[in-house]
Each structure stands twice: as structure tokens, then as C-alpha cells.
Backbone as CSV, one residue per row, in Angstrom:
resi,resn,N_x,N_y,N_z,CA_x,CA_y,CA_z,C_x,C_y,C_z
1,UNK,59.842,103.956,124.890,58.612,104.511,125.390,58.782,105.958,125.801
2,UNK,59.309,106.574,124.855,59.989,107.585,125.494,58.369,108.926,124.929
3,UNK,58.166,109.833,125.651,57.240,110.704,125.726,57.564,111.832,124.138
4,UNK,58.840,111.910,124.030,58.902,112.603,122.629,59.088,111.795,121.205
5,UNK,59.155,110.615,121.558,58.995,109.542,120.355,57.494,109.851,120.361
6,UNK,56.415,110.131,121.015,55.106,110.336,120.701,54.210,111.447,121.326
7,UNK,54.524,112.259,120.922,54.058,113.763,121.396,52.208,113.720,121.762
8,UNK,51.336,113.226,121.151,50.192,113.636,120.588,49.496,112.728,121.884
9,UNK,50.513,111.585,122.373,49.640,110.852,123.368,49.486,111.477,124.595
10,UNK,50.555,112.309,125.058,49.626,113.717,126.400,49.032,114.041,125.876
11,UNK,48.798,114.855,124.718,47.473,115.635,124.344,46.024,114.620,124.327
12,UNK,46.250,113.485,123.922,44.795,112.306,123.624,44.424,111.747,124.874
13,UNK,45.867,111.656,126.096,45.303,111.221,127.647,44.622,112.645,128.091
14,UNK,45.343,113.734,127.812,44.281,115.012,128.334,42.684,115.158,127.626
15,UNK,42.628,115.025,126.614,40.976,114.775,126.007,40.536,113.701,126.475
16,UNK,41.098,112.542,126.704,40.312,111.489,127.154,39.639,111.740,128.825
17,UNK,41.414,111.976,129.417,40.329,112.587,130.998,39.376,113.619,131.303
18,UNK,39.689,114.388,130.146,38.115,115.442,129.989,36.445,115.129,129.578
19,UNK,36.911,113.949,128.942,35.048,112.873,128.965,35.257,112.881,127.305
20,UNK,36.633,113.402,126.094,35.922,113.503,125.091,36.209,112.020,124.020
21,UNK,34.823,111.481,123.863,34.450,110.322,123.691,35.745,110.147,122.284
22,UNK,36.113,110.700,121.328,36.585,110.547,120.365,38.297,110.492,120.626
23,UNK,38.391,111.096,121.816,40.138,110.635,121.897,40.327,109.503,123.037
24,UNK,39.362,108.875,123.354,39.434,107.581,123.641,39.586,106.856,123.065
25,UNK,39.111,106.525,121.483,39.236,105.680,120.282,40.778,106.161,119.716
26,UNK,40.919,107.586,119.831,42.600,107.639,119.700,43.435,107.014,120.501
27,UNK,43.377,107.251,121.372,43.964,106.859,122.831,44.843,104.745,121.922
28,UNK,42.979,104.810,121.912,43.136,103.382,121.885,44.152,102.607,120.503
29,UNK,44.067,103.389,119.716,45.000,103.513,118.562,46.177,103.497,118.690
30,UNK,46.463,104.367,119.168,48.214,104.855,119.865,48.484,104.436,120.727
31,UNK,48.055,103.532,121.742,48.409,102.589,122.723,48.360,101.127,122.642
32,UNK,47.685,100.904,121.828,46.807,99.199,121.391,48.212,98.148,121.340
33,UNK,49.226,98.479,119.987,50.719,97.808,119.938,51.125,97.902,121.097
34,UNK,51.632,98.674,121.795,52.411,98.883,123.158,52.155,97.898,124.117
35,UNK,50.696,98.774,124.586,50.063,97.671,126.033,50.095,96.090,125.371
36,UNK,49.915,95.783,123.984,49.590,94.764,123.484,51.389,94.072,123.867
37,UNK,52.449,94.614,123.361,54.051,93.841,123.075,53.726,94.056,125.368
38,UNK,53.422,94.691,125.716,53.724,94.379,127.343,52.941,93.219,128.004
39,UNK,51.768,93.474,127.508,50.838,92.177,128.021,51.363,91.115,127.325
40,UNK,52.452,90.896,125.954,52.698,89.851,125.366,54.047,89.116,126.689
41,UNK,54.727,90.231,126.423,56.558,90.265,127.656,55.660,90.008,129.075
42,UNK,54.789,90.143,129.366,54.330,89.974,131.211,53.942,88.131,130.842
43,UNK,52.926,87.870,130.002,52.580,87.065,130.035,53.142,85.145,129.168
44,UNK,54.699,85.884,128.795,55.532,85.082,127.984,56.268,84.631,129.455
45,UNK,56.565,85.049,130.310,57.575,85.315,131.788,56.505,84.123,133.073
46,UNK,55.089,84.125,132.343,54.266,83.443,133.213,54.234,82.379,132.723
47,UNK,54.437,81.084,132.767,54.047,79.506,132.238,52.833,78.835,132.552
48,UNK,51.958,78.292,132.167,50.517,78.167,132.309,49.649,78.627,131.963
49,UNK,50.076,80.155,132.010,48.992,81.401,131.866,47.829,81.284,130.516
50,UNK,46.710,80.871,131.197,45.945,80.641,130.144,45.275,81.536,129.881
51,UNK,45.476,83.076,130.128,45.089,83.846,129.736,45.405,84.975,128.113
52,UNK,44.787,85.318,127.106,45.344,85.667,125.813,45.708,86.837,125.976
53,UNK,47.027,87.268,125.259,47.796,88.679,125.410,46.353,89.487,125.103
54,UNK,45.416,89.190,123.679,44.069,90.804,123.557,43.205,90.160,124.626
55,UNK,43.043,89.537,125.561,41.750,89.618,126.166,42.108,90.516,127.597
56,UNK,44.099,89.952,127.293,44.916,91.121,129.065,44.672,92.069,128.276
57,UNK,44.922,92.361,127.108,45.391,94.199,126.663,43.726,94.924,126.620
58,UNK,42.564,94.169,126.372,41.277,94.733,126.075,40.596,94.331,127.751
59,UNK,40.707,93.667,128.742,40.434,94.091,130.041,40.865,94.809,130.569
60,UNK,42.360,95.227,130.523,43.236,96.651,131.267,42.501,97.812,130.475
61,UNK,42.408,98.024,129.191,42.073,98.927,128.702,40.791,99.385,129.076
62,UNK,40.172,98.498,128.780,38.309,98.812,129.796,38.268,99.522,131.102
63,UNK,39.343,98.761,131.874,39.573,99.392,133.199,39.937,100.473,133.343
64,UNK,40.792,100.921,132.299,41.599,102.336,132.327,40.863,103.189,132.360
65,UNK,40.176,102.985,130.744,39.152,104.262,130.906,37.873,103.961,130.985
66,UNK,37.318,103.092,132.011,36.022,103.092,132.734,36.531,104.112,133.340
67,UNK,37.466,104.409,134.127,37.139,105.338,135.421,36.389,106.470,135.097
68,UNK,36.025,107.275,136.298,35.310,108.720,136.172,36.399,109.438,135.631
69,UNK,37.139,109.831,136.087,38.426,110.574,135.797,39.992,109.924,135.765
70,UNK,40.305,109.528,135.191,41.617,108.653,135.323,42.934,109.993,136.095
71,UNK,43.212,111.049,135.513,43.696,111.911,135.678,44.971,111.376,135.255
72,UNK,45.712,110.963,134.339,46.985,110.704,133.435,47.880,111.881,133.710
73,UNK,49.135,112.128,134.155,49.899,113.099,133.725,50.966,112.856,132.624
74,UNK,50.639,112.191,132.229,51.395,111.031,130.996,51.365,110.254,130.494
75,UNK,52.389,109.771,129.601,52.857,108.663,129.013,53.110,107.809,130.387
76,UNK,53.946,107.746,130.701,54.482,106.982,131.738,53.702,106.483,133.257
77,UNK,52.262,107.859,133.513,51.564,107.287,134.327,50.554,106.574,133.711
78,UNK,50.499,107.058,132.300,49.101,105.872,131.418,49.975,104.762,131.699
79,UNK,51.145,104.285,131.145,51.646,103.024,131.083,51.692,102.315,132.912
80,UNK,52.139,103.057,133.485,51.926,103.061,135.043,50.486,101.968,135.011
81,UNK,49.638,102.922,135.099,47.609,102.646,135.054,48.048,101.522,134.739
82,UNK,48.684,101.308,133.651,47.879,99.823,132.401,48.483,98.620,133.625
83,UNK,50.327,99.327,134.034,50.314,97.926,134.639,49.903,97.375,135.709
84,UNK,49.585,98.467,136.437,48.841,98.242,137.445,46.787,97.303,137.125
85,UNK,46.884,97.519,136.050,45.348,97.271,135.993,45.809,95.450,135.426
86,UNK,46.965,95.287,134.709,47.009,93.836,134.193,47.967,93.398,135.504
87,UNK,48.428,93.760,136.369,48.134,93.415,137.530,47.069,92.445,138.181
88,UNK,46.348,93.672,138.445,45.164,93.838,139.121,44.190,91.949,138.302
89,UNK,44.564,92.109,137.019,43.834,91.011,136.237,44.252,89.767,136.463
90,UNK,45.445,89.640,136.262,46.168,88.714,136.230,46.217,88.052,137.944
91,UNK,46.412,88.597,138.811,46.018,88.059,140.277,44.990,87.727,140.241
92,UNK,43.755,88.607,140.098,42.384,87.979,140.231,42.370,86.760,139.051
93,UNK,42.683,86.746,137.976,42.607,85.148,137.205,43.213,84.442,138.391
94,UNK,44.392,84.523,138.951,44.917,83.436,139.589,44.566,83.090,140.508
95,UNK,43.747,83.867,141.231,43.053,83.652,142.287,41.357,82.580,142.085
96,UNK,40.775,83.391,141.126,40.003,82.316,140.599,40.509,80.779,140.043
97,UNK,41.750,80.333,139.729,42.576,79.224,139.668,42.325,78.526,140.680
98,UNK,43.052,79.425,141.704,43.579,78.409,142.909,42.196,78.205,143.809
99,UNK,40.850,78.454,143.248,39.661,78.124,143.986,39.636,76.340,143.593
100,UNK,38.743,75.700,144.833,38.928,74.253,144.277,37.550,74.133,143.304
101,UNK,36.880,74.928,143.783,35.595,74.863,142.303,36.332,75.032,140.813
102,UNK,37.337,75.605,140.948,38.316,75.734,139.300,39.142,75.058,139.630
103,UNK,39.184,73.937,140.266,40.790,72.935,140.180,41.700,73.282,140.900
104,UNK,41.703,74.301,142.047,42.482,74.914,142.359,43.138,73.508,143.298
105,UNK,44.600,73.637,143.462,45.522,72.542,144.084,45.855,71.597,143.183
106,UNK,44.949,71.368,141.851,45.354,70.221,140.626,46.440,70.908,139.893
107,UNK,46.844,70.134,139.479,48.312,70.544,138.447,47.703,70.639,137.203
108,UNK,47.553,71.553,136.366,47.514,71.901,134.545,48.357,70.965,134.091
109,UNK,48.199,70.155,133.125,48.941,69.458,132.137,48.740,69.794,130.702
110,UNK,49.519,70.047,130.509,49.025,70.628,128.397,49.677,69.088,128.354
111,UNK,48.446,68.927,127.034,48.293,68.054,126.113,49.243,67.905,125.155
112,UNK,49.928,69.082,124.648,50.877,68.717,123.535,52.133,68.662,124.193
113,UNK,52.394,69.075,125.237,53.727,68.825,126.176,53.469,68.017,127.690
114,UNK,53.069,67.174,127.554,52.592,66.612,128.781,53.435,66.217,129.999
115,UNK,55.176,66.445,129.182,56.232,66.109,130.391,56.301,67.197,130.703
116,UNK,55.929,68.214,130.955,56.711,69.618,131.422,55.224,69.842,131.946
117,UNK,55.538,70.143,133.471,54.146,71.040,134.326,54.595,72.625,134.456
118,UNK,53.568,73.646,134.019,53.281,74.477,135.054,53.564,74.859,136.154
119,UNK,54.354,75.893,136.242,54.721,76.751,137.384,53.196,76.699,138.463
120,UNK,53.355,76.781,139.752,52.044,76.949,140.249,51.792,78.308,139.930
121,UNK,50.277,77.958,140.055,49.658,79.560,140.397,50.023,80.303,141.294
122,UNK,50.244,79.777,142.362,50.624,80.346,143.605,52.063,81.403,143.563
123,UNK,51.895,81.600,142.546,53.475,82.094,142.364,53.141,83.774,142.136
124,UNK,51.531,84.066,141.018,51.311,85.244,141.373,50.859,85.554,142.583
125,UNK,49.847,85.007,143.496,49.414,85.152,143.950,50.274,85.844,145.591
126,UNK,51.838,84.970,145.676,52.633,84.875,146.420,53.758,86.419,146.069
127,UNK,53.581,86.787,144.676,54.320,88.127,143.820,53.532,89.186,144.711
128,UNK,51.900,89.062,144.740,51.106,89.844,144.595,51.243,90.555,146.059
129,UNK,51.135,89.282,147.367,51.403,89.329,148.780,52.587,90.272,149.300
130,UNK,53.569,90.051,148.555,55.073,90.465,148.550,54.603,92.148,148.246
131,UNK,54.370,92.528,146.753,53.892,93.669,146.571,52.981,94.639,147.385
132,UNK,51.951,93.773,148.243,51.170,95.015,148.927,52.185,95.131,150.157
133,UNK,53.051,94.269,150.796,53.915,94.286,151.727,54.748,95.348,151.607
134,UNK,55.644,95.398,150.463,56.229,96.202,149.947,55.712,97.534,149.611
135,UNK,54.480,97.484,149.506,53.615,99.179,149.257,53.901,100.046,150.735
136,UNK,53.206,98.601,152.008,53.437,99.242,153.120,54.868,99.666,153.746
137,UNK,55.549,98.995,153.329,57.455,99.601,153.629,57.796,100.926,152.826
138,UNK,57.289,100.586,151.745,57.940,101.348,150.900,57.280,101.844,149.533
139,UNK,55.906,102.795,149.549,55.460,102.887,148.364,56.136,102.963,147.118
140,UNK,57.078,103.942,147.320,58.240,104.378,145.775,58.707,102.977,145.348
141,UNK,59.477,102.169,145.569,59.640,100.357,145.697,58.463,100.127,144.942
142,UNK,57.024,99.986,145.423,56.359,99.035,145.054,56.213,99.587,143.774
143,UNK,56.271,101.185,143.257,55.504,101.778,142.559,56.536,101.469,141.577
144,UNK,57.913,101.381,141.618,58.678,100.778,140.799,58.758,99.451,140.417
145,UNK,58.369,98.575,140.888,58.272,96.891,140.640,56.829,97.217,139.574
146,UNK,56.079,97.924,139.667,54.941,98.229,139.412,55.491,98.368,137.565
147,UNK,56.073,99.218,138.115,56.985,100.470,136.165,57.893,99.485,135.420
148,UNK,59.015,98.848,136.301,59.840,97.989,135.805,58.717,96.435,135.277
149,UNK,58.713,95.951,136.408,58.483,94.623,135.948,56.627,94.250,135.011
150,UNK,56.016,95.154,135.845,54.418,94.901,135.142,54.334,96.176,133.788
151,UNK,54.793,97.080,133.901,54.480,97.947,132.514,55.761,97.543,131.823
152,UNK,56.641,97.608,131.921,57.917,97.243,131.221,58.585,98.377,130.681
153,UNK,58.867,99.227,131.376,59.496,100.955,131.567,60.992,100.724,131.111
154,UNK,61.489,101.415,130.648,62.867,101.351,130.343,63.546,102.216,132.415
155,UNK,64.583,102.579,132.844,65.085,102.718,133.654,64.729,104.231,133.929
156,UNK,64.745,104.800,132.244,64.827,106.195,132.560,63.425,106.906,132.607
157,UNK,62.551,105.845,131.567,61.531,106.389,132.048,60.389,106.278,133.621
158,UNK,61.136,104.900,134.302,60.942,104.466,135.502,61.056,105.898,136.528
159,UNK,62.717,106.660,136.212,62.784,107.711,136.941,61.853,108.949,136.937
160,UNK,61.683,108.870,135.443,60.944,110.431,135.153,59.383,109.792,135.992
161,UNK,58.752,108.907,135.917,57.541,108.223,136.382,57.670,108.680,137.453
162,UNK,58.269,108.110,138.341,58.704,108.037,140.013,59.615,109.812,140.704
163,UNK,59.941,110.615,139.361,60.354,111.889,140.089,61.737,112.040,141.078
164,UNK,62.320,110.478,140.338,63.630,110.618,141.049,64.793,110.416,140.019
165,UNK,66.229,110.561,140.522,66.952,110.057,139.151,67.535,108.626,138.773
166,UNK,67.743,108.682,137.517,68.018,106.827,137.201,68.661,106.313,138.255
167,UNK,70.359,106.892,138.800,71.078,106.150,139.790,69.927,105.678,140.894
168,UNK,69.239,106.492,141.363,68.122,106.277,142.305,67.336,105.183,142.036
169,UNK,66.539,104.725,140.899,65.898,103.653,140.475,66.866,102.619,140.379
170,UNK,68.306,102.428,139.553,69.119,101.721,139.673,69.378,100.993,141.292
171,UNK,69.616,101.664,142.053,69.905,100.965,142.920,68.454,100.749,143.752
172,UNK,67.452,101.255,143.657,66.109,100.593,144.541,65.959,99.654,143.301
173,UNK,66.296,99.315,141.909,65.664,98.192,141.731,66.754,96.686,142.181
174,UNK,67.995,97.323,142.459,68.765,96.476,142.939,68.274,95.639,144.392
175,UNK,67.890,96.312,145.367,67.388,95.933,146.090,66.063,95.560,146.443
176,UNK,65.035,96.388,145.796,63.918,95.219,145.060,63.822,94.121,144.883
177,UNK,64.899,93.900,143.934,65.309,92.547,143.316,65.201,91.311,144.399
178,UNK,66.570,91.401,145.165,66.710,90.743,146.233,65.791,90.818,147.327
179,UNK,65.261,92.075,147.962,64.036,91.514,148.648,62.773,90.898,148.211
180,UNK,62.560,90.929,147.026,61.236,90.214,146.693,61.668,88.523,146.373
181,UNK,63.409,88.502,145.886,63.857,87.285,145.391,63.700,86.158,147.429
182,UNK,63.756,87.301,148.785,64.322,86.445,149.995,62.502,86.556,149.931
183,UNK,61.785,87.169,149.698,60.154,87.040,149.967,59.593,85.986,149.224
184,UNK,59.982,85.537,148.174,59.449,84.822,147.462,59.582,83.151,147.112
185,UNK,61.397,83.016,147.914,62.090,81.860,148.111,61.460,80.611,148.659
């Protein structure tokens, strides 16, 4: 995901945050595979998830550029946006789950595997808790769980994102790790 493997996508996030209607349809071109293989890797990691990789990759995308101004300074804060917005999706599905008007507290059983249950829902919902916790300790942290685990950033582009260097991300995702692993236990 590296910013000089694709030069043309700063230039299409800068026309797009300027209002011009036609490098939004670029945008959407040159991002569509990507957000699409991340929403595939976020939502392969979730068990149950009855939600479809194009309906995550075409709701984040709506979200992105509904805004008035997104203001992108990149590759890496577009990818940033996206994961934050299939985030943003993926909690609210789970939250609509765990309502008891949607079954919420019943266990999912698939039909073609009927011995194997479903992770609870409660598991984003409990990720999600952890994360705004973690915003308040420590924005840079959250904003990295954010790059690493929901956009799916390689390390280095995590750093260039975040304005610090890899050793730096290396070891906050080390400890990330483990505090979200004693938050989540």
C-alpha cells in the first residue's frame, strides 16, 4: 500500500475533496480492489459475520465521500477514513444484533455447519469499548489499532500515517496487543 506504487491516488483524493464529481468515480476505481481485499481480511477474522465484503466496501465508501470535505492527506489517511468508517459499520451491525428485537442473546446456528457456533457478537462490541478507552489514554494507540488491525497498513506505512518511526509503531503495537488482549479477556 505503499503511496509510490500509486502516484495518481493523492492527486484523485485532492479532486475529490475539492467537490470534483468525476474523480470520485476515479477515486472509486483505484480504491474498489483494496478497500474490497481489507473488508474481505477484517471480515474473514470475524465468525458469524453476516455481513458481505461489497455491501462493507460500498457502505464505507458512501461514508467516505458523503462528507462535506473529507480533507485526505493521503493514501494512508484515505485508507485510515475507510477503516475507521468499516469500523464505525461493523459495530453498529453488531449492535443492531445484540438488540432482542434481532435475537439479540440467541446463538446463530448455520445450517450447513450446525456443530460449530459463532463467536458472540459481543466480541465487537466489547473491541469497540476497549478502543474508545484507549482513544482516551492514548489517541496515537487507538489511531494505530485503527491502521494496523481495521485498514490493514503494513508497519511502515502505519508510521508514515501516525508521523512517527516504525521502531515506534513496533513497540506501541506490542503493547497494544497485550493491553487490549488483558481488556478483552
Amino acid at each position: 500500500m505503499s503511496e509510490s506504487g500509486n502516484p495518481p491516488l493523492t492527486q484523485v483524493l485532492q479532486a475529490a475533496g475539492e467537490g470534483d464529481a468525476g474523480a470520485a468515480r476515479r477515486l472509486w476505481s483505484l480504491v474498489y480492489e483494496e478497500l474490497r481485499a481489507l473488508a474481505h481480511a477484517k471480515l474473514r477474522r470475524m465468525p458469524g459475520q453476516t455481513l458481505q465484503t461489497t455491501a462493507l466496501v460500498n457502505e464505507a465508501y458512501l461514508k467516505l465521500v458523503g462528507s462535506e470535505d473529507p480533507g485526505w492527506e493521503g493514501r494512508a489517511h484515505f485508507f485510515g477514513a475507510a477503516a475507521q468508517a468499516m469500523r464505525q459499520i461493523l459495530v453498529d451491525q453488531a449492535r443492531r444484533k445484540a438488540r432482542v428485537k434481532h435475537g439479540g442473546g440467541m446463538e446463530r446456528v448455520d445450517l450447513d455447519e450446525a456443530v460449530s457456533l459463532e463467536a458472540p457478537i459481543d466480541d465487537m462490541l466489547a473491541l469497540d469499548e476497549a478502543l474508545a478507552e484507549l482513544e482516551k489514554i492514548d489517541s496515537r494507540k487507538s489511531r494505530l489499532v485503527m491502521f494496523r488491525y481495521f485498514a490493514g497498513l503494513t508497519m511502515e506505512d502505519t508510521a508514515k500515517a501516525l508521523g512517527v518511526s516504525v521502531p515506534t509503531v513496533e513497540r506501541d503495537w506490542r503493547y497494544v496487543k497485550v493491553w487490549l488482549y488483558d481488556k478483552l479477556k
